[in-house]
C-alpha positions in Angstrom: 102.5 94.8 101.1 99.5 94.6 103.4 99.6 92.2 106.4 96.2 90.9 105.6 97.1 89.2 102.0 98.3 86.2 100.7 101.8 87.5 99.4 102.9 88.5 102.9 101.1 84.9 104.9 102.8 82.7 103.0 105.7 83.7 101.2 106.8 87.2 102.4 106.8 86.3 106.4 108.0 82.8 106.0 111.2 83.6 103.9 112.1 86.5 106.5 111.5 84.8 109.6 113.8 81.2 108.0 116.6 84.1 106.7 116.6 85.4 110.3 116.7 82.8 112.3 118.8 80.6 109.8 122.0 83.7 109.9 121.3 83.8 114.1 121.8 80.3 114.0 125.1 80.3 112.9 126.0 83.6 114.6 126.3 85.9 111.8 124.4 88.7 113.8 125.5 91.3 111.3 124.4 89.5 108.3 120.7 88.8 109.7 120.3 92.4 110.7 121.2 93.3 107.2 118.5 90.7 105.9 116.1 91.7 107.9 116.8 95.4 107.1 116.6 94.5 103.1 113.5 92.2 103.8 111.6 95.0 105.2 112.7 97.9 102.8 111.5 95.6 99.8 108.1 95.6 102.4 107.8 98.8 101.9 108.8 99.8 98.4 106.6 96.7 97.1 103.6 99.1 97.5 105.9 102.0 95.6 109.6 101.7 94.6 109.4 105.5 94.5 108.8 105.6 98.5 112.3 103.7 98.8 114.0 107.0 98.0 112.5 109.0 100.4 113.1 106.6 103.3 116.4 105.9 102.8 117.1 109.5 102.3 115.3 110.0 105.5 117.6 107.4 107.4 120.6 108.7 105.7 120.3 112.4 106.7 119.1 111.3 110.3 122.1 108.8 110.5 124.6 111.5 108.8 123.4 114.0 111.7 124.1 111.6 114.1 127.6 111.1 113.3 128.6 114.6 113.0 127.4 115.0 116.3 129.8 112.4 117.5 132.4 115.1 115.8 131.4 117.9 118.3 134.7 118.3 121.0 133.4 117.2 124.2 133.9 120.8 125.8 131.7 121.6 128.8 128.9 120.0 127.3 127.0 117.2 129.4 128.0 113.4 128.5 125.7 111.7 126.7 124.2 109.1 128.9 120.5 107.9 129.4 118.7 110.2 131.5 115.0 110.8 132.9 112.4 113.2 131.0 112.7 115.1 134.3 116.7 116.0 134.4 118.5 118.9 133.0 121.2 117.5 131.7 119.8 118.1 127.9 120.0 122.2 128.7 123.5 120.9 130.1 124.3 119.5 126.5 123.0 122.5 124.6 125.4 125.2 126.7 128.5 126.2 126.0 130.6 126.1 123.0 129.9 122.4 122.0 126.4 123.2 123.2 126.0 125.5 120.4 126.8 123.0 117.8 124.3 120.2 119.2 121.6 123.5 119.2 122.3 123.3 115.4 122.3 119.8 115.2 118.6 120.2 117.0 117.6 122.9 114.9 118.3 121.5 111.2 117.1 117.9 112.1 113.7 119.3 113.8 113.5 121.1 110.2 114.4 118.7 107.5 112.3 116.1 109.2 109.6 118.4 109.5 110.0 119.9 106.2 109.8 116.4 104.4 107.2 116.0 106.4 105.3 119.3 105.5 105.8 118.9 102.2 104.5 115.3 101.3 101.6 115.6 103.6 100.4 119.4 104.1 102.1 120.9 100.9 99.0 121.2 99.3 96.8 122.0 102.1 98.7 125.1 103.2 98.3 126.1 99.5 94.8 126.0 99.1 94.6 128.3 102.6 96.3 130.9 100.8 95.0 131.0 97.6 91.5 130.8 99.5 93.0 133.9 102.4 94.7 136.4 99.7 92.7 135.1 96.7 95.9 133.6 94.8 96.0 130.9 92.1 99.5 129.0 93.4 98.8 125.4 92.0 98.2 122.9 93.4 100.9 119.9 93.8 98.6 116.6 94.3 101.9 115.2 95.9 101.3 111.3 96.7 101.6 110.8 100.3 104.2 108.5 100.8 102.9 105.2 103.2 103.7 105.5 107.0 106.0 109.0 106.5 104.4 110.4 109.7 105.5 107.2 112.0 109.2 107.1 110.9 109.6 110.6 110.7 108.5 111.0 114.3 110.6 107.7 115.4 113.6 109.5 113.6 113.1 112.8 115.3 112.9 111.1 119.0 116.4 109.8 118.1 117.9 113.2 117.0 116.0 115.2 119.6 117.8 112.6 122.2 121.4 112.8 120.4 121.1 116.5 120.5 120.1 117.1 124.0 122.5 114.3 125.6 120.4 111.3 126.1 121.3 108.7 123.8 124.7 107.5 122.0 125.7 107.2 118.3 124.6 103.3 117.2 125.8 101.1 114.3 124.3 102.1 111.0 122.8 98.8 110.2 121.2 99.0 113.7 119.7 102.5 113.2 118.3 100.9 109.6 117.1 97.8 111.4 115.0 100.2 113.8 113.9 102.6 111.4 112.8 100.1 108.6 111.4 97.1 111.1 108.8 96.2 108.7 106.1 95.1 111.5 105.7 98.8 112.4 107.0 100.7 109.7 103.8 101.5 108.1 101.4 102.4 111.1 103.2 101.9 114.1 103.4 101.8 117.0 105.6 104.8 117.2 108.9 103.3 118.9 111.8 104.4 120.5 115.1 103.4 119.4 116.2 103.4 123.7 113.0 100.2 123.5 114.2 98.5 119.9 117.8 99.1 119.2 119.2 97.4 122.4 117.0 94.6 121.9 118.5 93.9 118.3 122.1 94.3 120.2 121.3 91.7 122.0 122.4 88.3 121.3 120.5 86.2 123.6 117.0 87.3 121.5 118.7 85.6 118.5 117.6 82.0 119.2 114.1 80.5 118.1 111.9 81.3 121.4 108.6 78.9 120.9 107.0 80.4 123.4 107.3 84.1 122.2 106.7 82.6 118.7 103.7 81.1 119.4 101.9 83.9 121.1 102.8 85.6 118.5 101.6 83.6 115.9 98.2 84.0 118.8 98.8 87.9 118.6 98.6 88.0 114.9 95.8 85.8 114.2 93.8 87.9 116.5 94.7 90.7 115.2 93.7 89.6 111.2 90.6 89.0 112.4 89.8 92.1 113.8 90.9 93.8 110.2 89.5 90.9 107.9 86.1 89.9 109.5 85.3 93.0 112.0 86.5 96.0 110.7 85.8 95.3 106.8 82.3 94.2 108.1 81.7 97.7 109.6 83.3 99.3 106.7 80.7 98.2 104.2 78.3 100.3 106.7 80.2 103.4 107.3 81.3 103.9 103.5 77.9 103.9 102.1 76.4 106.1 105.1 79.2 108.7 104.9 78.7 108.8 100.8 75.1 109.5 101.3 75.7 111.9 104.5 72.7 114.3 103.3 70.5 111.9 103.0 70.3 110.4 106.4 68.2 110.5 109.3 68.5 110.5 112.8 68.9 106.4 113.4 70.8 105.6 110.8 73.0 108.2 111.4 73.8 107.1 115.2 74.3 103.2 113.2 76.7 105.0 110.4 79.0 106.7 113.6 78.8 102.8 116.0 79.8 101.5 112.4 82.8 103.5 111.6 83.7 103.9 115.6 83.9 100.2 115.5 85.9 99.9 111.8 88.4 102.7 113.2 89.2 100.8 116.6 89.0 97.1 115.2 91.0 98.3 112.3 94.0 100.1 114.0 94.4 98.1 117.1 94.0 95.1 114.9 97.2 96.4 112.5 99.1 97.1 116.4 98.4 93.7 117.2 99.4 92.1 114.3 102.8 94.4 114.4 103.2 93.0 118.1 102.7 89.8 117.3 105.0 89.5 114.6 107.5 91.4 116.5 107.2 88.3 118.8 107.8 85.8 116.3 111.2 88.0 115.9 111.7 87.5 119.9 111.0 91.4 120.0 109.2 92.9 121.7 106.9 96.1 120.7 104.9 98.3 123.3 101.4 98.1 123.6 99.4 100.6 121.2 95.9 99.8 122.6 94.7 99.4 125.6 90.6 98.8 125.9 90.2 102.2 125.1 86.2 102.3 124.4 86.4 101.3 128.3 87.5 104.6 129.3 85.5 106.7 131.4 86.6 110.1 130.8 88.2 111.4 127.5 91.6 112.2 129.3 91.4 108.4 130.6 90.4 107.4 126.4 93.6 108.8 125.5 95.5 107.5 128.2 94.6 103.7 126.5 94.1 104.9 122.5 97.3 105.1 120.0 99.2 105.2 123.3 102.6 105.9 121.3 101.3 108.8 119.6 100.5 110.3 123.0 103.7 109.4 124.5 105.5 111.7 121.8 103.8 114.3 121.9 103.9 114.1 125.8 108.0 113.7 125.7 109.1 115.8 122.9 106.0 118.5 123.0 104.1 119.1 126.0 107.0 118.4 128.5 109.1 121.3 126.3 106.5 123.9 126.7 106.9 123.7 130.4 104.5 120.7 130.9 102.5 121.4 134.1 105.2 123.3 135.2 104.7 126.6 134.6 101.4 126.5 136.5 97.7 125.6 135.5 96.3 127.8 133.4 99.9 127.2 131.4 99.1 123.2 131.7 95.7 123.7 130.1 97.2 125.6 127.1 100.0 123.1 126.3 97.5 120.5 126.6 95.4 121.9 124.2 98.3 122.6 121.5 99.1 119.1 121.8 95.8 117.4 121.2 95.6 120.8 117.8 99.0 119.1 116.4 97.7 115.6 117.4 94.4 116.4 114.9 96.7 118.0 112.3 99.1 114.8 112.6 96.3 113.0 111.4 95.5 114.8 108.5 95.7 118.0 106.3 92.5 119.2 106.8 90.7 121.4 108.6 87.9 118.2 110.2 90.8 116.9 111.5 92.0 120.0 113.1 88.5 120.6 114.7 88.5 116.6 115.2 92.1 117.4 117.3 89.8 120.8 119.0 87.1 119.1 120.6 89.4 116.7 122.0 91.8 119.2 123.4 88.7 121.0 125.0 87.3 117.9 126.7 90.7 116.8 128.1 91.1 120.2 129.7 88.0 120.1 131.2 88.8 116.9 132.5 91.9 118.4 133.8 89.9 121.9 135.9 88.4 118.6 138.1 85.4 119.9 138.1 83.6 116.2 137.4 85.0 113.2 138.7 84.8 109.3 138.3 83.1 108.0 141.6 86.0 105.0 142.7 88.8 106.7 140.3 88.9 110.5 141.1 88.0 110.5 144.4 91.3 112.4 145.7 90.6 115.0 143.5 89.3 118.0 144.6 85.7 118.0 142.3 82.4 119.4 142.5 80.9 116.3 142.2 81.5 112.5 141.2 79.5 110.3 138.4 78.8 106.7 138.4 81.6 104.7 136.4 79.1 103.7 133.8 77.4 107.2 133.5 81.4 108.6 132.7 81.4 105.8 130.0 78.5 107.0 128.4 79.5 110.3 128.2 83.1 109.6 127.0 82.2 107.2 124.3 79.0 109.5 122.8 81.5 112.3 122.7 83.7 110.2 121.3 81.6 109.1 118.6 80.8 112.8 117.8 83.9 113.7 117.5 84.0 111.3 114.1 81.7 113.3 112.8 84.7 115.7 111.9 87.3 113.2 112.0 85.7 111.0 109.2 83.5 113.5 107.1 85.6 115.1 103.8 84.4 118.8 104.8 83.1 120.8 107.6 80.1 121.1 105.6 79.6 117.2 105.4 80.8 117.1 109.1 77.8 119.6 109.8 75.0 118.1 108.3 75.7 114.7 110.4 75.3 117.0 113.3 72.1 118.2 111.9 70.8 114.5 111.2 70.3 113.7 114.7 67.4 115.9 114.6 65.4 114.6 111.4 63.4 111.8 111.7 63.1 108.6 110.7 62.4 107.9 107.3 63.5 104.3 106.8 67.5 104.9 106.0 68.4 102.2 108.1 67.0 99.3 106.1 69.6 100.9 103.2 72.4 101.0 105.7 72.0 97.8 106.8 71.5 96.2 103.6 75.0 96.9 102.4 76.1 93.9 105.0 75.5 91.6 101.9 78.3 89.7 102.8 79.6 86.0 101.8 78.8 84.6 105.3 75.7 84.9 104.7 75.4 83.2 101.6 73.2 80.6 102.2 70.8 82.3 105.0 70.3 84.4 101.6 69.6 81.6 99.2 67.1 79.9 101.8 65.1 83.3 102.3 64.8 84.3 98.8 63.3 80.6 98.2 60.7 80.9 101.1 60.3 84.2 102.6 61.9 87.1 99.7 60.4 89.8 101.9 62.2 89.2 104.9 65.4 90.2 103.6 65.9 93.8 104.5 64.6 92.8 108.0 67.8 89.6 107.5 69.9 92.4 107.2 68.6 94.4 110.4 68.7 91.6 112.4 72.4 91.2 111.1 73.4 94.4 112.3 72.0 94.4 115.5 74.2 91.4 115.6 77.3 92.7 114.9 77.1 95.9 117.1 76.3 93.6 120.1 79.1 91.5 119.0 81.4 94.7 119.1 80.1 95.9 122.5 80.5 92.3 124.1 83.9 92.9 122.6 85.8 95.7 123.9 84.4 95.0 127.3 86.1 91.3 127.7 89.9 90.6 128.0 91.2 92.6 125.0 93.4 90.6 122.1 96.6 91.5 123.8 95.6 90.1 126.9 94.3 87.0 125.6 97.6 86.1 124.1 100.3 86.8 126.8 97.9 85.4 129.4 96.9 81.7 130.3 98.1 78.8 128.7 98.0 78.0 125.1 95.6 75.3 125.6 95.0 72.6 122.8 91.4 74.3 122.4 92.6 77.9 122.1 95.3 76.4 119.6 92.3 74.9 117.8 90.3 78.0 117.9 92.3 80.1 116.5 93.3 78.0 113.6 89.5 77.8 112.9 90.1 81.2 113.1 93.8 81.9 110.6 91.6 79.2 108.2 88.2 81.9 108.0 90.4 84.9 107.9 92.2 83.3 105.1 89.2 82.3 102.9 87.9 85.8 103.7 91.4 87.7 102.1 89.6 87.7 98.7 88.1 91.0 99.8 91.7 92.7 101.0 91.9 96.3 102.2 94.1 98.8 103.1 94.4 99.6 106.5 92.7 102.9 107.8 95.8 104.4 109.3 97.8 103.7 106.2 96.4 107.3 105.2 97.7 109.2 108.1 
């Protein structure tokens, strides 16, 4: 079920949200958790009744783990209590005697989750490296990737990593489903932690109707459905037809394929975080913040400090911090970075564009991390060559950015390559045919009047329509992001009016739904 469709507007959210609120009402706290919990596993299986199975047999191994680990004998281990990323008392929980039984607790739930993992989603992919390396003829699986297994597989293994190493206590099985299956991020996150989620269902007091939350919420959302519906499908039309006819490009329309899909990619996935924020609101809960202006950053270390911030804070807590961090001195630091940002690409996909995507970006962080160029007002206590206007930093970050889409977007290297090479052809009049694929219903009866009077300034309509909508972006992602709009200021009668203007155009505009972009990784 996509958020973006009719079933889940009308008759999905508002049965959920009367079911939960109408059990909290009279108290039965168990009951609505149990609702809510079915509510959002029939949102997921309504795409595929098969992905039920592997879900549930994903919480049940993860929750059976769990419990056997309340079964360990106390011995000299550590107790399990809440502790800081920076303490030692998870090499406290692993020694000794009981120690060793957590250790295998860590060990088999790092490798079933990972192993499910592998198999659904890189199966295939390690496959064809082999047959291609040692010339063999294994087939082939073509296993369907079940929706959103990467997010609750990593949400799951921050909750075993933490019961295994001594930071987190043994919770209620219909709490652990209600965390693993809330359906506003189950699909494409954010990537939560049960110590931000599972207190907040415990707690009573977030079981009344809030108006307040519920109607920014409601603000959230509706922003956030219009970045999907009327942004990011409007860039869509441009990218898919430039990256189907990738050889055939030249250099402008090339750089207006990249700003197209660099737009559909942001507008797309931030828009799915806010919606999932927003309707986490209308539950009274409360979801952390996925994006945060990232196409403002100034360095590439600074873009990833504000893009799919969840994703980094994983990989941060349960990767780089193991491998010794920034610990074990620099040159150490640089390497661990790098792995990261290699599993971050592969994360993403099975395929080698994204592991060259997950490269480059690894190679720019570190060199934003030897300090050798610095942000004039930002970096100045750090010990640089030299310092770059703000705005000169933002140029740099987002054109690398936007190369780095080259391989994160193309279907091959080969494909990736040839964008590379288009920058240097010339023009040849691609653009008209890029821009002309922005035939959309809007524009209707701009259309009708020019074909009347004036049939040959169509392609130039379309241009001028372009040009539009990458000004539009730009002015965008430098004001107040969606986020802020919502949980700032007052609710105003006109902002109230706006953005029913707004639900009311989205709405008309459903007839053209899409999947979300994230949905594949």
């Amino acid at each position: 079920m996509l958020f973006n469709s009719y079933i889940f507007i009308f008759i999905f959210l508002p049965i959920t949200l009367l079911g939960w609120y109408g059990l909290n009402i009279h108290k039965k706290y168990t009951s609505a958790n149990i609702y809510l919990a079915g509510m959002s596993l029939w949102f997921y299986g309504y795409f595929n009744v098969y992905y039920l199975a592997i879900i549930l047999s994903s919480i049940g191994f993860n929750y059976l783990l769990s419990y056997l680990l309340t079964k360990i004998p106390a011995g000299n281990s550590a107790p399990i209590t809440a502790v800081s990323d920076s303490s030692d008392s998870g090499d406290t929980a692993l020694s000794g005697h009981a120690g060793l039984w957590r250790r295998v607790g860590l060990i088999a739930g790092i490798l079933i989750n990972l192993g499910i993992l592998f198999y659904f989603k890189y199966y295939d992919f390690f496959i064809e490296n082999i047959n291609l390396a040692f010339h063999t003829d294994y087939t082939l699986r073509h296993i369907l990737l079940p929706l959103g297994i990467s997010f609750f597989t990593f949400q799951q293994l921050s909750f075993i990593i933490d019961r295994c190493t001594g930071k987190c206590e043994h919770y209620s099985l219909i709490n652990y489903v209600t965390f693993v299956t809330f359906f506003p991020q189950l699909i494409a996150g954010p990537i939560v932690q049960y110590k931000e989620m599972i207190p907040q269902f415990e707690d009573t007091s977030r079981r009344s109707f809030n108006a307040a939350s519920f109607s920014r919420g409601i603000y959230l959302f509706v922003l956030g459905l219009a970045k999907k519906v009327l942004l990011a499908d409007t860039f869509a039309l441009m990218a898919n037809y430039g990256f189907a006819q990738t050889f055939s490009l030249d250099c402008i329309s090339t750089i207006a394929v990249i700003l197209a899909y660099t737009f559909e990619l942001y507008f797309d996935f931030s828009g799915y975080s806010d919606m999932a924020i927003g309707l986490g609101r209308m539950f009274n809960i409360e979801l952390p913040v996925n994006f945060n202006a990232p196409y403002r950053a100034c360095s590439i270390k600074e873009f990833w400090q504000r893009w799919h911030i969840t994703l980094s804070r994983f990989f941060v807590t349960y990767v780089y911090i193991p491998l010794g961090g920034s610990r074990k001195g620099r040159v150490r630091m640089l390497i661990n970075t790098f792995i990261i940002f290699l599993l971050s690409g592969l994360w993403h996909g099975a395929a080698w564009t994204y592991v060259a995507w997950g490269a480059m970006h690894g190679l720019l962080v570190v060199w934003d991390n030897l300090g050798i160029i610095g942000i004039k007002g930002r970096d100045e206590k750090r010990p640089s060559c030299f310092h770059i206007p703000a705005w000169l930093g933002w140029i740099f970050t987002f054109t690398l950015f936007n190369l780095s889409l080259f391989f994160f977007r193309s279907t091959s290297m080969t494909a990736a390559l040839q964008l590379f090479k288009n920058l240097f052809i010339g023009y040849t009049g691609k653009i008209y045919d890029v821009a002309a694929q922005l035939n959309i219903s809007e524009m209707y009866a701009v259309r009708q009047v020019l074909e009347l009077v004036a049939p040959g300034l169509m392609t130039h309509m379309y241009l001028v329509l372009m040009i539009i909508l990458f000004v539009l972006a730009f002015y965008l992602i430098f004001r107040p992001n969606a986020y802020e709009r919502a949980m700032r200021g007052e609710l105003t009668s006109a902002r109230c009016w706006g953005i029913c203007i707004l639900l009311v155009w989205c709405v008309v505009s459903l007839s053209q739904v899409s999947t979300f972009l994230y949905f594949n990784f």
